[in-house]
N, C-alpha and C positions, 0 to 999 in steps of 0.2 A: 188132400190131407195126408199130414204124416203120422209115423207113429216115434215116439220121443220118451227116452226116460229118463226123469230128473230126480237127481239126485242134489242130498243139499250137505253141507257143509254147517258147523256150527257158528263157525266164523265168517266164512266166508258166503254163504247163502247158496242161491239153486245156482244147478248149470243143469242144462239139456242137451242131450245126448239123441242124436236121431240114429233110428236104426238102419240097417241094410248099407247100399253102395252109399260111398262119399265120393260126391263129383269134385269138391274141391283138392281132395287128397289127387285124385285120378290127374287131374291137370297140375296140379303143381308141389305133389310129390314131398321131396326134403324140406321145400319150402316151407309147405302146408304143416309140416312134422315141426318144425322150427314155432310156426307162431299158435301152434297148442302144445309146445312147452317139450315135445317127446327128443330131447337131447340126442339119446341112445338111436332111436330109429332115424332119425335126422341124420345122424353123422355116417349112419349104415347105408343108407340111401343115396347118401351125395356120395359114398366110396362104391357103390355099385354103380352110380350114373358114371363114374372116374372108370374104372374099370369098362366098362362096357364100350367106351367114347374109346378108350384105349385099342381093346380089341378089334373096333369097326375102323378105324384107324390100318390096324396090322390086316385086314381081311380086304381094304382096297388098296395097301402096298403090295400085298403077294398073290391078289388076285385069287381070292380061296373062296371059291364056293359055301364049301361046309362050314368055315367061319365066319363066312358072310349069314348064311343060317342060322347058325345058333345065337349071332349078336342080333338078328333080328329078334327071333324066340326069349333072348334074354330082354329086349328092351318092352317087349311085350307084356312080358310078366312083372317086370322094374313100372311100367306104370298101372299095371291092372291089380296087383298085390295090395301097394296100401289105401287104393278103391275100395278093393273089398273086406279090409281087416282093419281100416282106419278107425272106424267109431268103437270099433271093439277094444283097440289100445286106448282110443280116451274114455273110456270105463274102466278100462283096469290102471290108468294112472289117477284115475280119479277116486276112487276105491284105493289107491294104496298111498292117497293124501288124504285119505280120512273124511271123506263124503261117503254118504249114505243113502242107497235107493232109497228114494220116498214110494215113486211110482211110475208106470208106465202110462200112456195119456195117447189121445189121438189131436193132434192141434195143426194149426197153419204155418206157424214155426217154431224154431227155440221159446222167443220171447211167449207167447202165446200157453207155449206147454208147461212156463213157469209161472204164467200169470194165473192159468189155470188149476195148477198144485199150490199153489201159495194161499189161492183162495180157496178152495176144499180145505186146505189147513185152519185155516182161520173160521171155517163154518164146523167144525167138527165139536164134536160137547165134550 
C-alpha cells in the first residue's frame, strides 16, 4: 500500500498524487516531465542531459580523470533528483492550476485513492 494525496479540481476532478520516490521520473527523466505537463523542468532536464552527454564526450577525448568524475557524479544526480522531487513538482503544478487537497489516503493506487476520496465525499452529511 501507498500513501497518495488527492486533490480535486472543479472542473476537472481528482488526480492522485503519490508520495515519496517516483520510479518513473527516475527511469525516464524529461520524458516523464513531458507527459505530466512540467514544460519548465522538462526542457531543464533534457539541457542537463545535453550538457552532460557533452562533457562525458570532452572527458574521453582528453582522457581527464576528474571530468570523467564529475560527469559521472553529475549524471548521478540528473537521474536521482527528479526521483526524488518529482511528485513534489506535480503538487505544486497542480495547486498552481487550481486543484485543491481534498486529502491524504492510503490505497493500492492512483485509481483506488480517488475512488476512495470520491466516495468519502459522497457519504459525508
Amino acid at each position: 500500500m501507498k500513501t497518495f494525496k488527492v486533490y480535486e479540481h472543479e472542473f476537472y476532478g481528482y488526480e492522485a498524487v503519490k508520495q515519496g520516490f517516483s520510479w518513473p521520473a527516475l527511469f525516464f527523466g524529461f520524458i516523464w516531465a513531458m507527459v505530466k505537463k512540467l514544460w519548465k523542468i522538462s526542457a531543464a532536464l533534457f539541457l542537463v542531459f545535453i550538457i552532460l552527454n557533452l562533457l562525458s564526450t570532452v572527458a574521453r577525448e582528453t582522457h581527464s580523470l576528474l571530468l570523467s568524475l564529475l560527469t559521472t557524479a553529475g549524471y548521478l544526480l540528473y537521474w536521482l533528483f527528479p526521483a526524488l522531487q518529482g511528485n513534489l513538482w506535480r503538487e505544486q503544478q497542480l495547486e498552481d492550476n487550481g486543484y485543491r487537497l481534498v486529502k491524504t489516503v492510503v490505497a493500492s493506487n492512483p485509481v483506488q485513492a480517488v475512488i476512495q476520496v470520491s466516495d468519502d465525499e459522497l457519504h459525508q452529511p
